[in-house]
N, C-alpha and C positions, 0 to 999 in steps of 0.2 A: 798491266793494262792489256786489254785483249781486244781484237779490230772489232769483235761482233759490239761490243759498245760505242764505236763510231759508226758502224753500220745501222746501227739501232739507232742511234741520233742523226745521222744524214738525210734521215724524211722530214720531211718539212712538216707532215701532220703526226707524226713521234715526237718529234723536236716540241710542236704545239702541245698533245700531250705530257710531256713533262712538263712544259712551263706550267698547265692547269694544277697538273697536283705540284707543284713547287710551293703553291699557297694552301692547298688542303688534300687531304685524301678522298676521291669521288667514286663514286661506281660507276660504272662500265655503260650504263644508262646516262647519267649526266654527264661523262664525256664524250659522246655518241651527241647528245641534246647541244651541249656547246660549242662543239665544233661542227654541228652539225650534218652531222652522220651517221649511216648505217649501223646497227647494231652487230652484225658479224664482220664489217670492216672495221670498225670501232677494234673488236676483241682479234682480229689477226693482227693489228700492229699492238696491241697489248701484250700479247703473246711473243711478242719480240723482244719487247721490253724486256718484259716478264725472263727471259730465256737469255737474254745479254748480261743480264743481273741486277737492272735498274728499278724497278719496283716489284713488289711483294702482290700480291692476292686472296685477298682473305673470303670467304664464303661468313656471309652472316646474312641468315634466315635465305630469303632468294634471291638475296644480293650480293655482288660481287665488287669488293671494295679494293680499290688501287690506292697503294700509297709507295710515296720514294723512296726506295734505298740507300740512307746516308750514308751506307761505307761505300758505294759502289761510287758516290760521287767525291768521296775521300779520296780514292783511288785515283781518280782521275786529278783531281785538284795536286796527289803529289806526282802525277804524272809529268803534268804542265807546270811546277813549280821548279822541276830542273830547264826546261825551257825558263824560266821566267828568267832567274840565274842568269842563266846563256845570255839572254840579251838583255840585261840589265850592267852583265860585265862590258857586253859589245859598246854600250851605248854611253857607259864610264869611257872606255878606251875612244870614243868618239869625242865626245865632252872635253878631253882631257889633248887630243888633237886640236878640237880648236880652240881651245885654249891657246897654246904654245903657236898655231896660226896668227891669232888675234894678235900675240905681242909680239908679234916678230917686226921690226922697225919696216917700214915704206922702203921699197926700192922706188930709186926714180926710174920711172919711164926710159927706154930708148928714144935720142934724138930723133924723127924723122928723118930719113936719107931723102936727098934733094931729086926730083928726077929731069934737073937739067945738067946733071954730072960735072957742074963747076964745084970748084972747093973755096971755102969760106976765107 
C-alpha cells in the first residue's frame, strides 16, 4: 500500500468520485455533470486517481470512460484488515477485562472518618 492512495482519496471531491463509479463506470462528462463541475477539473483529479492506481480509463469513440480498480481496492481492504485484527484483538482483551471487573465481589465502602475527632 502506497500513500499516493490516500493522497488520492483525502479530497473530498476524489473521495466523491469514487463513491460515483462504486455503482457504475461514468465518463469524464457525467462525473463533471454530477458533481458538478468543470471539465478539466473534473480530469485533474482523475488523473490522480487514474496515476495512484484506483481507476482505469478507457478511450471509446470520444469518450473517456472511468471505472474502479478492484485489486487497487483489494489492496487496501488487506491493508486495513491487519488493523482490523489489531483492534479486534484490543477490544477481546478489553471485553475479557471487564469481564473479570464485573465478577470481582463488592468491596464495602470506607466508614466515613468523623470530623469531630471523637471515637465511637
Amino acid at each position: 500500500m502506497n500513500t499516493a492512495t490516500f493522497q488520492a482519496l483525502a479530497d473530498p471531491q476524489r473521495f466523491q468520485m469514487v463513491e460515483l463509479l462504486r455503482r457504475e463506470p461514468l465518463s469524464v462528462g457525467e462525473i463533471a455533470a454530477r458533481l458538478q463541475l468543470r471539465q478539466p477539473q473534473t480530469s485533474k483529479h482523475l488523473r490522480v486517481l487514474s496515476d495512484a492506481g484506483l481507476i482505469d480509463v478507457q478511450a471509446s469513440a470520444n469518450r473517456r470512460i472511468c471505472a474502479l480498480r478492484p485489486e487497487a481496492f483489494r489492496e487496501l481492504d488487506d491493508w486495513l484488515a491487519s488493523y482490523r485484527q489489531l483492534w479486534e484483538e484490543r477490544f477481546d482483551q478489553l471485553d475479557d477485562y471487564l469481564h473479570q471487573f464485573q465478577e470481582q465481589p463488592d468491596k464495602p465502602s470506607p466508614e466515613p472518618s468523623s470530623s469531630t475527632g471523637e471515637t465511637p
